[in-house]
N, C-alpha and C positions, 0 to 999 in steps of 0.2 A: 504494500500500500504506500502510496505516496505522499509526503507530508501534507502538499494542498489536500486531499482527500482526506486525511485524519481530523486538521484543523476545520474542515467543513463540515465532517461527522457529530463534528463539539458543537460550534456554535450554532448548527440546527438540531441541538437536543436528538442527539441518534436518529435525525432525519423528521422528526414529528413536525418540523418545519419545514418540510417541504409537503405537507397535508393540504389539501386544498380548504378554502374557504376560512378563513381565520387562524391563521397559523398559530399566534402569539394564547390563541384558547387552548389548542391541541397543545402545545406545551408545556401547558397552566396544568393540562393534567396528568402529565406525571409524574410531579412533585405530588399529585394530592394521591394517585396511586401508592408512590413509594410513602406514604404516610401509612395510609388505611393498613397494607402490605405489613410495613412492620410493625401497625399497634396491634396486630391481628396475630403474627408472629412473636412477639415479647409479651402478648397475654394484657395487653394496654398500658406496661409499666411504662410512666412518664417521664424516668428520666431516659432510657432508652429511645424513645419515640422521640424527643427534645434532641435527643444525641446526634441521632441518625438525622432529621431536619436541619440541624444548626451545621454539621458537617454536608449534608446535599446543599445547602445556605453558602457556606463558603467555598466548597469548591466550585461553585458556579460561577462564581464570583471571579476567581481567580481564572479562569478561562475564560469569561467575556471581559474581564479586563486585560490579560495576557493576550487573547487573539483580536484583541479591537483592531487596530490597524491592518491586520489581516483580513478582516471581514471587510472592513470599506476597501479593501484594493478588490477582491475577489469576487464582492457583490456590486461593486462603483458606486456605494452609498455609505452614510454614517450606520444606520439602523436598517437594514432590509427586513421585510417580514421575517423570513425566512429565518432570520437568528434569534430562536428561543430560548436562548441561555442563560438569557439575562429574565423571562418569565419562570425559568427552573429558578432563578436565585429568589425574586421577589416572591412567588409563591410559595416557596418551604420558609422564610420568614411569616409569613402568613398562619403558618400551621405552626407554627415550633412550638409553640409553650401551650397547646390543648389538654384539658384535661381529657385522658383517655381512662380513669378507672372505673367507670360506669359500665365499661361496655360496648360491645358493638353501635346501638343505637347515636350512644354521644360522639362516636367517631364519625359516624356516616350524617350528622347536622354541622358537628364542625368541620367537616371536611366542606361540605356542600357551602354553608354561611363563609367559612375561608376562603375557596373557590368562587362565590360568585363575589365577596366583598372585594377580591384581589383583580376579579376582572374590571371593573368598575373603576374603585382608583386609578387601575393600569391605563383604562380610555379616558377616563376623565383628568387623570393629573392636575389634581387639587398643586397650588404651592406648596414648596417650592419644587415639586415632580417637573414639572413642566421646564423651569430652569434649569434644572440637572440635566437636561439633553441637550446645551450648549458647550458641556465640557467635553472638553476634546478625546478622542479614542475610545478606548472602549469604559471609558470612566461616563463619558455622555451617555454610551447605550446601559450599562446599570443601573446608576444611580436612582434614572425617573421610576426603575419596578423596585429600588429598594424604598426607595418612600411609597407606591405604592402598598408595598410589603408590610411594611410596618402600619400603614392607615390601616390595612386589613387588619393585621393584627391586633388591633385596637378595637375595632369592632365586633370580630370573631368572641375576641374575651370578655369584653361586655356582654353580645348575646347573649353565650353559651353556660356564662355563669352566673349571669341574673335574671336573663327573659327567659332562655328553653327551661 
């Protein structure tokens, strides 16, 4: 395999951005997979499920930061659809700190309430989301889903632990 071909396998999330019809969604879920996947697998313990998140959190991170300038040479833009990398970063922020020892059901509301909250911020980029995509390389393409990230976040924990 060729290094462009590796560095493209990254920043399109093992390809889930190259899905058609809203890429930056397809994306969005498999951070919420790799969530449900291991609170299902570690029996809901949260600090495992926080573990596995904040580690999918950061290594995302560090590959849409590391390949930023790769992807605007290979896609001829700052952000292409196609590069999910930076929605695997901002959606496992989103999900990190759930309470998962209820049970299946509280995984499958906060997954859902993190996933749609995470889409939302992501299109709307409330301040200062919206400014974070003027910084250059692949710091402009993170940043606006890592504030998205955390507005989800914020909301997800309120729901989930005073409305559901």
């Amino acid at each position: 395999m060729t290094s462009k071909f590796c560095g493209k396998l990254l920043v399109t999330g093992f390809g889930t951005g190259y899905l058609p019809v809203a890429p930056g969604t397809w994306g969005s879920l498999v951070p919420v997979g790799a969530f449900l996947l291991t609170a299902w697998l570690a029996d809901g313990q949260p600090a495992t499920v926080g573990a596995v998140m904040s580690g999918l959190a950061v290594v995302s991170s560090v590959i849409c930061v590391g390949l930023g300038r790769f992807t605007e040479d290979v896609f001829g833009r700052k952000d292409p659809g196609a590069c999910v990398i930076d929605e695997w970063a901002g959606q496992s922020i989103a999900l990190v700190a759930l309470p998962t020892g209820d049970g299946a059901t509280t995984w499958l509301i906060g997954a859902a309430v993190g996933f749609v909250a995470f889409r939302v911020f992501d299109i709307l980029k409330p301040p200062p989301a919206r400014q974070m995509e003027k910084l250059p390389g692949g710091w402009g393409v993170l940043l606006d889903d890592v504030f998205a990230g955390a507005y989800a976040l914020v909301v997800t924990q309120l729901f989930v632990r005073f409305i559901w």
